[in-house]
C-alpha positions in Angstrom: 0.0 0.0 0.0 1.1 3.5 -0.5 0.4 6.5 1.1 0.7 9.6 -0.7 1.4 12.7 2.0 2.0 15.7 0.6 1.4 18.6 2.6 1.8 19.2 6.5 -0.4 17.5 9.2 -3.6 19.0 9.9 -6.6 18.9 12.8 -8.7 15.8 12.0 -12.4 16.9 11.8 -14.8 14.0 11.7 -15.4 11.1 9.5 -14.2 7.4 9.8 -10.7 6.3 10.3 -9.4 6.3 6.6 -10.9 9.7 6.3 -9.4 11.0 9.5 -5.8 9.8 8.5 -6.1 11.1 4.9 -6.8 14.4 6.4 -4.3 14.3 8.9 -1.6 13.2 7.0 -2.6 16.1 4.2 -3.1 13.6 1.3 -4.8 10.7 0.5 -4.9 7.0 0.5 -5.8 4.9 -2.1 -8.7 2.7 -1.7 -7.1 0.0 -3.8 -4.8 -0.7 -1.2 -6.8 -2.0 1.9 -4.6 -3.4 4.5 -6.3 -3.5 8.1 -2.7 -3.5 10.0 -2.0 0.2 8.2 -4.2 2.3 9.9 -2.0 1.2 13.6 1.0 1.3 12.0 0.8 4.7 10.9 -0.5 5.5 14.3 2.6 4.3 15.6 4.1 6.8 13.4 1.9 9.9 14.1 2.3 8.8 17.9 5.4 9.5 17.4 6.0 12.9 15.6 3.5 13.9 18.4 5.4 12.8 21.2 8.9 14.3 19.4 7.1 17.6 19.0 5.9 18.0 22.6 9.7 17.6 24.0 9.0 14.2 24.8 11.7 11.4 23.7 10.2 8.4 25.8 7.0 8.9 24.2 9.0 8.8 20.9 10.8 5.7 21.9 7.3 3.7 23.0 7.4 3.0 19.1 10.4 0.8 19.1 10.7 -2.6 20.2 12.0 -1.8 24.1 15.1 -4.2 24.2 18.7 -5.7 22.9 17.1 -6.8 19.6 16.3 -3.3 18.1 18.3 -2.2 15.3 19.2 1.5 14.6 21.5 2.8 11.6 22.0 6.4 10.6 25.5 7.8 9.5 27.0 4.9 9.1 26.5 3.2 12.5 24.9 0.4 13.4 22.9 0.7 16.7 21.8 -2.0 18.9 19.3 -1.8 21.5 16.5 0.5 22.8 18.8 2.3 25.5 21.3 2.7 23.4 19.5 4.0 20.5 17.4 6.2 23.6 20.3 7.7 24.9 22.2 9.0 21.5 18.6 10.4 21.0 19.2 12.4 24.1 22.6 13.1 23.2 21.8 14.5 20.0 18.1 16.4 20.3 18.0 17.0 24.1 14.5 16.1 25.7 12.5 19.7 25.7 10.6 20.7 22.5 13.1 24.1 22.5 15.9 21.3 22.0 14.3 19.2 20.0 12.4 21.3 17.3 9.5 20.1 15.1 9.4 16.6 13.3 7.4 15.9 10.4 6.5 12.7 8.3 5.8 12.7 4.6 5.5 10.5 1.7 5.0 7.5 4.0 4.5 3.9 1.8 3.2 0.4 3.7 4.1 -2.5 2.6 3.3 -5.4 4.4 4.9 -8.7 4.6 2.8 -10.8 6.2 0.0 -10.5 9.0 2.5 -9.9 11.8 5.2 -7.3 10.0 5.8 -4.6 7.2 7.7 -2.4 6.4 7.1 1.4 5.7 9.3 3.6 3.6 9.2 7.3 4.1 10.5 10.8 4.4 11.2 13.1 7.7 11.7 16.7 8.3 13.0 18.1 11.2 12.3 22.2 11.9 14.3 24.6 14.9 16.9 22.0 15.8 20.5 23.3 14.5 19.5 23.7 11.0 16.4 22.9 9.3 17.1 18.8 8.3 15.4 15.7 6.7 16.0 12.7 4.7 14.4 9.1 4.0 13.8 6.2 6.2 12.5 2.5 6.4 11.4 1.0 9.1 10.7 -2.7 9.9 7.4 -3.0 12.0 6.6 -6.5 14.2 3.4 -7.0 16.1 4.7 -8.1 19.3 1.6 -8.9 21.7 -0.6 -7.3 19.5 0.7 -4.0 19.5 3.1 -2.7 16.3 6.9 -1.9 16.8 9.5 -0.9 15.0 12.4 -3.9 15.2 14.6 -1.8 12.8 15.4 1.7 11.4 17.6 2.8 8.8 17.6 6.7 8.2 19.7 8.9 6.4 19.9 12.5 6.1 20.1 14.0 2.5 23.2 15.3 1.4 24.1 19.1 2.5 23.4 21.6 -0.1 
């Protein structure tokens, strides 16, 4: 399934579930492409840029798989674990929303691959952190106890004009 997003997130006024993510996401979603697991795993991700935006990193993290297994690459570097991927968050970004700046997903594709996994491809934007930044992602969802997590990440920034 793909998602196309392209425009910033606004409020979601009424109507059912697909509408209510087409407008919050800004764009639409095709109605060829009906896969019941999207709708939470796009949640997962709007949970997120939610929680990044309010200065809060735990929230952020809830989204990833909470252990050793987690696998985080950006830059070059492999990452294992949730603390350790946690704590070069904090490192990096801080934990206040002066620190942190405003995050913002786009473009984002599902692709499942199989009842209990997919994988989402996408685009971020980060606003009032440093510089204004983004770049592409995928992420490896699981559903682990009947709640979606990401197992693995691999973002990149795009190259510096």
């Amino acid at each position: 399934m793909r998602i196309n997003v392209s425009q910033g997130i606004h409020s979601i006024a009424a109507g059912g579930l697909t509408v209510a993510l087409a407008l919050l996401f800004g764009g639409q979603i095709r109605a060829d492409a009906a896969w019941p697991q999207e709708e939470a795993i796009i949640g997962v991700i709007q949970t997120q840029a939610d929680a990044w935006n309010r200065g809060d990193l735990k929230g952020f993290m809830a989204g990833y798989l909470r252990g050793p297994d987690l696998v985080f690459t950006s830059g070059g570097n492999v990452r294992r674990g949730w603390q350790i991927t946690y704590d070069k968050y904090e490192e990096r970004y801080g934990t206040s929303p002066e620190t942190m700046g405003k995050l913002r997903f786009s473009d984002l594709e599902v692709h499942a691959l199989g009842q209990n996994s997919a994988w989402v491809l996408g685009r971020w934007n980060l606003v009032g952190f440093e510089a204004t930044a983004g770049g592409v992602f995928t992420l490896v969802f699981q559903r682990i106890d009947e709640k979606w997590l990401i197992v693995h990440d691999h973002t990149s920034a795009d190259p510096a004009e």
